[in-house]
N, C-alpha and C positions, 0 to 999 in steps of 0.2 A: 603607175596608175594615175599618177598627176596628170590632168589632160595640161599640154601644152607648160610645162613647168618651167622651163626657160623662158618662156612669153615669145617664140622664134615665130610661132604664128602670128603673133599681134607684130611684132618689128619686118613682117613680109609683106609689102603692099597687095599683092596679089591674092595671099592666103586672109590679110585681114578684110579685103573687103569681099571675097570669098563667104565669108564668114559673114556679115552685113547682111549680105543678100540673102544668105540662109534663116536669119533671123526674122528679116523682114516676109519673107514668104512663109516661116511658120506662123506669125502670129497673123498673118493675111488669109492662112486656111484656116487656122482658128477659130478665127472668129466671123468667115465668112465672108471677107468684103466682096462689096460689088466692082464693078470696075473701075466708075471712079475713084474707090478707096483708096484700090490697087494704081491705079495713077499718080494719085499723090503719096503714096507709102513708096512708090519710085522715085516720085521728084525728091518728097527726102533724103533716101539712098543716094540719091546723087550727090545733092547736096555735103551730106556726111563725104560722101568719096572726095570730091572736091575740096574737103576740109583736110583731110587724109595726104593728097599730095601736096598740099600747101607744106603739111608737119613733116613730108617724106623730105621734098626740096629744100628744107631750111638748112641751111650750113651748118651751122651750131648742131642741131637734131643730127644731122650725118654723122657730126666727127663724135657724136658721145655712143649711137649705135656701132660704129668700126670701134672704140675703146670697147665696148661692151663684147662686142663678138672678139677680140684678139684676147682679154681677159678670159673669158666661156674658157675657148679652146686652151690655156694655160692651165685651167682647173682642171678640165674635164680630162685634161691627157694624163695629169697625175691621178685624178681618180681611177680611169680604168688600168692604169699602168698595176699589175701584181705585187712589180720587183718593185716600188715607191718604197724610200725610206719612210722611216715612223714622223720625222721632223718634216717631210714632205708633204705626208697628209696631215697631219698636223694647221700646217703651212696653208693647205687649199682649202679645208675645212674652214679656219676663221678666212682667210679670203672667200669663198664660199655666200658668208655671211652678208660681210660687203657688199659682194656683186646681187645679192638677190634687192638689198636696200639700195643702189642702182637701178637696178631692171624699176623696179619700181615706182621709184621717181619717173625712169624714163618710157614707160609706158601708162603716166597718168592719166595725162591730155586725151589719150587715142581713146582707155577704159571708157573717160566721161562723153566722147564723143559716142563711142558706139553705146552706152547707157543714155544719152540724150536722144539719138535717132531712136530706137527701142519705145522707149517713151512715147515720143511723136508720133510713131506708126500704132500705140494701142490707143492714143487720142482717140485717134480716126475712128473706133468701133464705135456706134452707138450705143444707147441705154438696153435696148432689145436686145442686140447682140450680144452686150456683157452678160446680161440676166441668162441671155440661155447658152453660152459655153462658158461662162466663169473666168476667172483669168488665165492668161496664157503664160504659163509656168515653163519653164526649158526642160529640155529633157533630162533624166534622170541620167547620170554620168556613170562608171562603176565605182568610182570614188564616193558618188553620191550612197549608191545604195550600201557601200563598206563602213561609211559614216553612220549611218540611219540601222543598219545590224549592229555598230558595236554601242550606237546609242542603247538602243534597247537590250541588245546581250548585257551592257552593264547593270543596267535599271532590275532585270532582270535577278543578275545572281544577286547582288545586293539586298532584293527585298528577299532570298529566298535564303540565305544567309543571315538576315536578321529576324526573320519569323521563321526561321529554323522548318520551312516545307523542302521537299526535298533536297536536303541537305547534301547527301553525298552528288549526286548531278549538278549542283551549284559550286561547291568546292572543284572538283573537277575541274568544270566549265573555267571559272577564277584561276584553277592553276594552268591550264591553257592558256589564257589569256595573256596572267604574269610571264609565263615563260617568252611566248610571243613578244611581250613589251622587251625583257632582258635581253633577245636574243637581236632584237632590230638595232640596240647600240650597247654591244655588250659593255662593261668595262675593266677591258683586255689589253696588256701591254700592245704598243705599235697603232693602235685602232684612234681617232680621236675622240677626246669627253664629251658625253653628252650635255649640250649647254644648257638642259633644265636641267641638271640634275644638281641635288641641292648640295652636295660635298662632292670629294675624290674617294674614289672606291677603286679596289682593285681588286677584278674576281667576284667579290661578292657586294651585290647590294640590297635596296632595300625588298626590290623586285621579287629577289633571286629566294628571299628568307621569308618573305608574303608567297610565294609561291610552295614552297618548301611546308608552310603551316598550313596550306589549304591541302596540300598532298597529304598532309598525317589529319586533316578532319576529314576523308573517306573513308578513312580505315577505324574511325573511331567513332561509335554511335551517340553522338550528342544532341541531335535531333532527336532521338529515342526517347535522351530523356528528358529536354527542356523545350517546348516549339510545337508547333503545327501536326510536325511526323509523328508527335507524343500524343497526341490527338487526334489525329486521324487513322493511324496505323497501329500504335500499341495494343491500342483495346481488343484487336483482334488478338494478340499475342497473349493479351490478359485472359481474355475469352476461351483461346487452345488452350489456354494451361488450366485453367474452369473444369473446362470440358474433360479434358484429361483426367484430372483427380477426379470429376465423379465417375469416370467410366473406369478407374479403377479398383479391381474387387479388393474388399474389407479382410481384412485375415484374419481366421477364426482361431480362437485359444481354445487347445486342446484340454480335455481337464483333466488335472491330475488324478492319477491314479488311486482309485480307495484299496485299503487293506482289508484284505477278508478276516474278518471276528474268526479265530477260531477258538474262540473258551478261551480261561483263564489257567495258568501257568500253576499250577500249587507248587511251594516250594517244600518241602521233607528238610 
C-alpha cells in the first residue's frame, strides 16, 4: 500500500520526471493558469529535469544506485523466498533497516529538487487564484486515506472507552484493531522482532492481553453501570422495570375463616 516504497520510481529518470510533469500540470489546473503561467511552470520543469540528469550522470550517484539495487534484490529474494531460514530473515530484516537509511540519504537531493520545482510552479498563481481554489494539496493516496481512518478509528474508540458510550462497539472495534496490530508482526519463533517493541515476547504480548481484556469488556456490562450507556440507556431499563411492578396486580389476603358460635358447651 506504500506508494513506491523502495523509492524505484524516484532512482528511474524516466518515471521521476514522469512524475514532475504530473505534478506540475496538476497544480497548473488547479489553480488555473494562463498560458504564460503554463510557460514558465515548463521552463521550470525543464530546468528541474536538467538538474535531474546532472544527479543521474554523476559517477559517484551511479555506483551508490547499482550498490543500492544489487542490495534490494539480496533482501527482497530472501524475503519472498518461503523456505528462508529463521537466521536469514532475521539477517535481511536488520539489513532491511540499513538499506532504507540508504535509499534515503540517496534519494534526498532529487526529494528537495522536486519539493523546490512544486514550490516554484505554485509561485506562479496569483493572489485571485489562490483566494478562489485554496491550495493545491496532492491527492489523496490509499495509504493516505488508511492513515486518516485509523487516525480517527482510534480517537474514536478511545473517547468511547473512556466516557463509557457505547461500550461494547468500542471494545470490539479496540479488539480488531489489537488483533490487526499482533497479527502484522506477530512474535512468533523463525519471524523477526519487532524493532518498536519495548522487550522479547514470545507468543504473547502486550497487544495480544489488551486485545484479550477488550474482548471480556463486551460481554460484560460496565458501561451499564458507570458512563454515558448508564445514562442514556439504563433509565429506560429503570423505567420497564417502573412500569412492570405497577402493572402488576396486588395479591389479595384471603381472610381467615370465622368459627360459627354454636352456644356453649355445659359440662355435667
Amino acid at each position: 500500500m506504500v506508494p513506491d516504497v523502495n523509492s524505484l520510481a524516484v532512482l528511474d529518470p524516466a518515471r521521476l520526471k514522469a512524475g514532475w510533469a504530473a505534478d506540475v500540470e496538476r497544480i497548473a489546473n488547479h489553480f488555473g493558469f494562463d498560458r504564460d503561467q503554463r510557460d514558465r511552470a515548463r521552463a521550470a520543469l525543464r530546468a528541474s529535469e536538467g538538474d535531474a540528469d546532472l544527479w543521474f550522470q554523476d559517477s559517484e550517484n551511479a555506483e551508490k544506485r547499482l550498490k543500492y539495487y544489487h542490495d534490494l534484490r539480496a533482501v527482497q529474494a530472501i524475503e519472498r523466498n518461503p523456505s528462508a531460514l529463521s537466521y536469514e530473515r532475521e539477517w535481511a530484516a536488520a539489513r532491511r533497516r540499513d538499506l532504507d537509511a540508504d535509499r534515503r540519504e540517496l534519494i534526498d537531493d532529487l526529494l528537495a529538487r522536486g519539493a523546490a520545482l512544486r514550490e516554484a510552479v505554485t509561485k506562479l498563481a496569483t493572489d485571485p487564484q489562490r483566494d478562489a481554489s485554496g491550495p493545491a494539496v496532492p491527492p489523496m493516496t490509499t495509504l493516505d486515506w488508511i492513515n486518516l481512518a485509523t487516525t480517527y478509528g482510534l480517537i474514536a474508540m478511545g473517547l468511547g472507552l473512556m466516557a463509557g458510550f457505547l461500550t461494547p462497539l468500542a471494545t470490539l472495534a479496540g479488539a480488531v484493531f489489537l488483533g490487526q496490530v499482533y497479527l502484522s508482526m506477530p512474535p512468533w519463533p523463525g519471524i523477526p522482532a519487532n524493532p518498536a517493541a519495548e522487550g522479547h515476547y514470545l507468543y504473547v504480548s502486550k497487544n495480544l492481553i489488551e486485545m484479550i481484556a477488550c474482548l471480556a469488556l463486551v460481554f460484560i456490562p460496565t458501561g451499564r453501570w458507570v458512563g454515558l450507556d448508564a445514562l442514556l440507556f439504563n433509565w429506560r431499563d429503570r423505567r420497564r422495570a417502573r412500569d412492570d411492578s405497577r402493572r402488576e396486580p396486588l395479591r389479595t389476603i384471603e381472610p381467615r375463616p370465622q368459627l360459627k358460635d354454636t352456644g356453649s358447651i355445659r359440662l355435667s
